[in-house]
N, C-alpha and C positions, 0 to 999 in steps of 0.2 A: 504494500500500500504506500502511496506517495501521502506522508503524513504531514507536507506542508502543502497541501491541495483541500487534506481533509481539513485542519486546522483553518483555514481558508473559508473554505462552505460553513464549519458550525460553527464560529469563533462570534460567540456575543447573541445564539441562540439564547432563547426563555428555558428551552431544557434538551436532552439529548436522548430522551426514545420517550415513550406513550406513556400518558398519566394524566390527572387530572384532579383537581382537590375533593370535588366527589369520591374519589379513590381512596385519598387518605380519611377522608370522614366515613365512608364504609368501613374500613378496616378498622381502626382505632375504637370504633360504638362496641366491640365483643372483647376487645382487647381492654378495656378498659381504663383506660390511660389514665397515670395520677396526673392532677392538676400541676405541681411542681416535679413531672417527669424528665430523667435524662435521655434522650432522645439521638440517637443516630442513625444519617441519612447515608449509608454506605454506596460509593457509588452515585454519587448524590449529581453529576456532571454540576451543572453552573448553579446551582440550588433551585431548580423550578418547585420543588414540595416543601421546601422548606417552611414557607409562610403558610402554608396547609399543615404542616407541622405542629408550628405555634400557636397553631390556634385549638389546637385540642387540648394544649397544655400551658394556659395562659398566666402560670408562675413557674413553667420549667424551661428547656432550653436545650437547641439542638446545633448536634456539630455534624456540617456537611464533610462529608472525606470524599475524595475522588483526588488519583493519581495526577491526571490531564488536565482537570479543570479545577483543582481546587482553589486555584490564586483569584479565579473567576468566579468562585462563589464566596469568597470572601471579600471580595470587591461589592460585589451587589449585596454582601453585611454588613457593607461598613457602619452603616444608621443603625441594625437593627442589632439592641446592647444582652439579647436573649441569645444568640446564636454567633457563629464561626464557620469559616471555612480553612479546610487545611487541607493541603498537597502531599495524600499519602498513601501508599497502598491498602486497601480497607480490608483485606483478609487480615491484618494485622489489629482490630480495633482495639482489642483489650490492653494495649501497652496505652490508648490515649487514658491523660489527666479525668475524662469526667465520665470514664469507663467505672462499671459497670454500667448498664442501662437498663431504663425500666421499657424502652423500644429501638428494634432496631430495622429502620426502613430500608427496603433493598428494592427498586424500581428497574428490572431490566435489567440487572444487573450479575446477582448471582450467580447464571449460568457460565461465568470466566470462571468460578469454580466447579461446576457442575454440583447436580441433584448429589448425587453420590455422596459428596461429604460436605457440599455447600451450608447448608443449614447448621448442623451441627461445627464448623469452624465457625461460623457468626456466632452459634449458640455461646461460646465460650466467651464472650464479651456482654452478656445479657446477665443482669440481677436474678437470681432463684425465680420464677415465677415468671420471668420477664417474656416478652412478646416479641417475636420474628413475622414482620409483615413484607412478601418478596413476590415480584412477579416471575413466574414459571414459563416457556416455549411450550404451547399445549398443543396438540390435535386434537380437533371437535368431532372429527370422522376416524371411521375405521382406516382406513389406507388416503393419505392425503396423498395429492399427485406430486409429480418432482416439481414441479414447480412453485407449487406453495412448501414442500419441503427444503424448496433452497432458501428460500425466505430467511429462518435461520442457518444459513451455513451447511448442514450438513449436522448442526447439534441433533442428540436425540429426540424425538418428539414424543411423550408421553399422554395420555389419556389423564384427566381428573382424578381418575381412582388409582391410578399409577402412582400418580404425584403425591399425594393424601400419604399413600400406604411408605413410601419410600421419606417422608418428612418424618412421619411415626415412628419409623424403626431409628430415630438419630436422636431419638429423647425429647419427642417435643405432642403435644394433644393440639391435631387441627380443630380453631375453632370456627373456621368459614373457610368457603374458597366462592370466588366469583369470575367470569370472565373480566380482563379490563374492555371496558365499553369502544366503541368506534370513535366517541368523542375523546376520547383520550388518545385514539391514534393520529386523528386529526389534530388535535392541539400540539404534536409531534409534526407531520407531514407538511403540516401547512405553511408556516412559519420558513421550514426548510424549503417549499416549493417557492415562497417570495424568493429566498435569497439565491436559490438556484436563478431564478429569473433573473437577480439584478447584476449577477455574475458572468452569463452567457455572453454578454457583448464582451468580445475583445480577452475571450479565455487564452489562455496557451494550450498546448493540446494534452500537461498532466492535469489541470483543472478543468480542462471540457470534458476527459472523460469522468473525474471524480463527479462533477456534475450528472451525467451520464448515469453515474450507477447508482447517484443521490434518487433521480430520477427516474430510475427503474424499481429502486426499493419500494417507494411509493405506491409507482402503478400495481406491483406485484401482489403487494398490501390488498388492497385495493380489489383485485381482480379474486384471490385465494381467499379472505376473509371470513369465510363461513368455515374453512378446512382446519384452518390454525390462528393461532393467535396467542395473548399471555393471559396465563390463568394468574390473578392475586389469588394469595395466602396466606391465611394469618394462625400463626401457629405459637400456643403458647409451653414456654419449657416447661418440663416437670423432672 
């Protein structure tokens, strides 16, 4: 990947894959968030949930992590004296100062660690009791086509009750799962299809194509949406 093409297209997005604060208000109602909760947003890119964060927990206080974009979500906190962004690898959260946590949000994210042990290496930075809220790569059909299969990559695609059962087994009682809605992939796509747009004039040819595949993610989105998509989960430790 040409990573100054990519940095180029998302640099100064509102967030970097599907969500919406509906999302976070879903999750958080079964999870039951304290009022003065320590909160982290692993994975967090430029902090778009953040302020959907803080609003479930309106004397606690969240730290966005993200490797790439954390200097970027600390930039859009500078006003806001509840919260931080830090530039760090989030498989690591339990070394941060306001570690343990009473939640720990993962948007799109957790699959760089995979189902496999993904859950339970965040779990170890969560308070006793504490809540893992994370969106899943799911299939909604029995055999999706290659083409909504490449959507993610080539990750594995798993069923609801796949996912459920393989969160279970790492020490954790699901207390919901939901798809995330189309509106949250649009609040994702759309944004990226303006800047795609204001980029095309006068591209060089490694940002015409990163545009190119910006622009096909979408359409693919788009077309496959009923096949696959991200299941949220909200799962709380035991």
């Amino acid at each position: 990947m040409d990573w100054d093409a990519f940095f180029t297209v998302h640099k100064d997005l509102p967030r970097e894959g599907p969500g919406a604060p509906e999302d976070v208000a879903w999750a958080c109602a079964p999870a039951e968030v304290p009022e003065d909760a320590a909160i982290c947003d692993a994975g967090s890119g430029p902090g778009g949930d953040v302020a959907a964060l803080l609003s479930v927990a309106p004397r606690g206080h969240v730290v966005a992590v993200d490797l790439h974009f954390g200097e970027a979500a600390d930039a859009r906190l500078a006003n806001e004296p509840r919260a931080r962004g830090v530039s760090a690898d989030f498989t690591a959260l339990e070394a941060l100062p306001e570690a343990p946590f009473d939640l720990i949000w993962c948007a799109g994210a957790l699959y760089f660690l995979g189902l496999e042990e993904g859950p339970s290496r965040l779990g170890r930075a969560l308070k006793p009791a504490g809540v893992l809220a994370f969106s899943e790569p799911c299939r909604f059909v029995e055999a999706p086509s290659p083409e909504a299969g490449a959507i993610f990559g080539g990750y594995p695609l798993r069923d609801a009750e796949q996912i459920v059962a393989m969160v279970e087994t790492q020490g954790f009682t699901v207390l919901g799962h939901r798809r995330v809605p189309d509106a949250g992939w649009e609040a994702y796509f759309q944004p990226l299809e303006a800047r795609i747009a204001a980029l095309r004039p006068g591209a060089d040819a490694p940002l015409a194509a990163m545009l190119d595949q910006c622009a096909q993610e979408a359409a693919a989105w788009r077309a496959h949406r009923a096949e696959v998509g991200y299941l949220l989960v909200v799962a709380r430790r035991t």
